[in-house]
N, C-alpha and C positions, 0 to 999 in steps of 0.2 A: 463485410461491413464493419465497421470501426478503425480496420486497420490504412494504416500503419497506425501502431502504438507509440507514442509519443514519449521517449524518454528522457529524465532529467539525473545526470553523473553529480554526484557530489561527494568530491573525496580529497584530501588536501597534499595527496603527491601525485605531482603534475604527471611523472612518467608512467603511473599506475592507473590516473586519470584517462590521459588519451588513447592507453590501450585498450580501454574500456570503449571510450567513445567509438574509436575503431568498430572497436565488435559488433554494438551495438548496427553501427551506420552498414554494416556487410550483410545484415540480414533483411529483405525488402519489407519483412513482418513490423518493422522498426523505424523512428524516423528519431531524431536526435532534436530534444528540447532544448537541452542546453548542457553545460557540464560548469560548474561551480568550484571553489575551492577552503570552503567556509559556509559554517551554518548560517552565519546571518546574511552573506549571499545567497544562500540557499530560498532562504523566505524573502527576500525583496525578488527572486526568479518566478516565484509563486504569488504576489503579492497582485498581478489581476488576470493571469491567466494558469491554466492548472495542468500539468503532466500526465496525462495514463500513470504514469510510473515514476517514483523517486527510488535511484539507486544512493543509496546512505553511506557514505563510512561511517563504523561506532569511534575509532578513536582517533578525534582530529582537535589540531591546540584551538584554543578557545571554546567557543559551542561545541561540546561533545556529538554526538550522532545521536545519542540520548537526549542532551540538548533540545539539539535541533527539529527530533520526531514531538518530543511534547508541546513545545511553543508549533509545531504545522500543525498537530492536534486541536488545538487550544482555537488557533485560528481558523478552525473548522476545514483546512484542506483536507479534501475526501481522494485525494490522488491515492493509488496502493502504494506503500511504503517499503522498499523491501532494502532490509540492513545485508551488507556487504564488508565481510571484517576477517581481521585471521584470528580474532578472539574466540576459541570454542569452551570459555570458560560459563560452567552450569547456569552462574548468579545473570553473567550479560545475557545470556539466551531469553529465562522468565523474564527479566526486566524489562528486555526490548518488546516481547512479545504482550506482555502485560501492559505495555504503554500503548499497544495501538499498532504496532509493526505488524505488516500480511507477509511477512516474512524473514528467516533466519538464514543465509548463504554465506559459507567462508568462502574466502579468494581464492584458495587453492581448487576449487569448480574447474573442471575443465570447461573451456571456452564455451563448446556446444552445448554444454548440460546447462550452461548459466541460461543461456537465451531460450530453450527449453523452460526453463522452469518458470522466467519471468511471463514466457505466455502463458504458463499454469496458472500462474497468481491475475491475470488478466481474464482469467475463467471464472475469479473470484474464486479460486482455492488457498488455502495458505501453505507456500511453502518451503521447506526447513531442511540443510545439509545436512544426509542422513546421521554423520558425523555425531550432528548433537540431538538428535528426535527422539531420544532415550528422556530427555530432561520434560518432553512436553507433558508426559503423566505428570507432572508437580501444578500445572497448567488446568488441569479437567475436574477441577472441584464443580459438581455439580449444581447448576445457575437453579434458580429460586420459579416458582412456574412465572412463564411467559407470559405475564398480566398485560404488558406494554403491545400484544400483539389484540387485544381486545380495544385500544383505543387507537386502533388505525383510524382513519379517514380512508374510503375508496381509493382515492386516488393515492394515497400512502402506500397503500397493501397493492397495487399497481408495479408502484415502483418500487417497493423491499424483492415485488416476485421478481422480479425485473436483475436486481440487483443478486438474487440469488441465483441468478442463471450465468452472472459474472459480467452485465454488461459494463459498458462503462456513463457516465454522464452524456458523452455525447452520442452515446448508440439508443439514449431511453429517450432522451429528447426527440432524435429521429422515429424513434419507433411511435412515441405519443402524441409528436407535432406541438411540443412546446419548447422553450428557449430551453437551452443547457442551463444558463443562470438561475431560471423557478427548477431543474432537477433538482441544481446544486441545494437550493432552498430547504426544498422537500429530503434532501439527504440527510441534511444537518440536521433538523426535525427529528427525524429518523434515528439519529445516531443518538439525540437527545432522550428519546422516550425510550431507548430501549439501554440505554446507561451504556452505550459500545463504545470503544475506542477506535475503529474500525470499520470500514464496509465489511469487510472478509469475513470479523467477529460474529458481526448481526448476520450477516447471510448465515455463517453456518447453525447459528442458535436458529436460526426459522426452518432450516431445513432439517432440526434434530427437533423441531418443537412436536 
């Protein structure tokens, strides 16, 4: 049930691009939203329908990857966000992760591990090329008590548990028999009261609360 996963490539070399796209499209776990070549394409591909998944480059001319995850943040897409880069520099790692990304992967993944991982982060896990997971202790400054889980509404705390089992918006929808669009609603909400940048974030503070 949810699948195929719905992804969206956003990366700005074309032949790095469609390799991806490729990959993507060879696994049946997988169905291909779109592939992009530029941040501000990126948010008009998002701008009335949503991805399972946005595959990111960090370094592309114009809108950064960094860019481009803030302004999707901003406009409250709840899609998982996973950056795709050969940057395994410390400062990009926090920053991207600190903005809101449910994940850190360098290009050099072999094929299978990538598609692997991206249904990890569909499980609502976040996940990071071991390469740089050395940086996430900079990451785990200990959050403040979980006051934001006291002003749930039922139906809130419904769908946070929901979310912390790694569904996606249209698997909660299905499960509670409401539109995808009142999920998305209730996500933003959600991501509002509890100061996340992230579904992945909030999941894992409720499951460590």
């Amino acid at each position: 049930m949810g699948k195929p996963y719905s992804v969206l490539v956003v990366d700005d070399h074309p032949l790095l691009r469609k390799g991806i796209c490729q990959l993507i499209a060879s696994d049946p776990d997988f169905s291909l939203f779109g592939e992009v070549g530029a941040g501000l394409d990126a948010l008009s591909s998002v701008a009335e329908d949503e991805p399972d998944i946005i595959l990111l480059d960090l370094n592309m001319k114009g809108m950064t990857g960094l860019d481009t995850l803030n302004a999707m943040r901003q406009e409250g897409i709840t899609s998982r966000i996973v950056i795709l880069t050969v940057s395994d520099a410390k400062q990009d790692v926090i920053r991207l992760l600190r903005a809101g990304a449910d994940g850190y992967l360098l290009k050099d993944t072999e094929p299978d591990l990538l598609l692997e991982q991206l249904k990890t982060a569909m499980q609502g896990k976040q996940v990071i090329s071991k390469e740089v997971a050395e940086y996430l202790d900079e990451l785990k400054s200990a959050p403040e008590a979980e006051e934001w889980l006291t002003n749930m509404t039922p139906r809130e705390l419904q769908i946070l548990e929901q979310l912390a089992e790694g569904l996606s918006n249209r698997m909660i929808s299905e499960q509670l028999h409401i539109s995808e669009g009142t999920v998305k609603v209730h996500v933003k909400n959600l991501l509002r009261k509890a100061n996340a940048k992230s579904r992945t974030e909030m999941a894992v503070r409720y499951l460590n609360k």
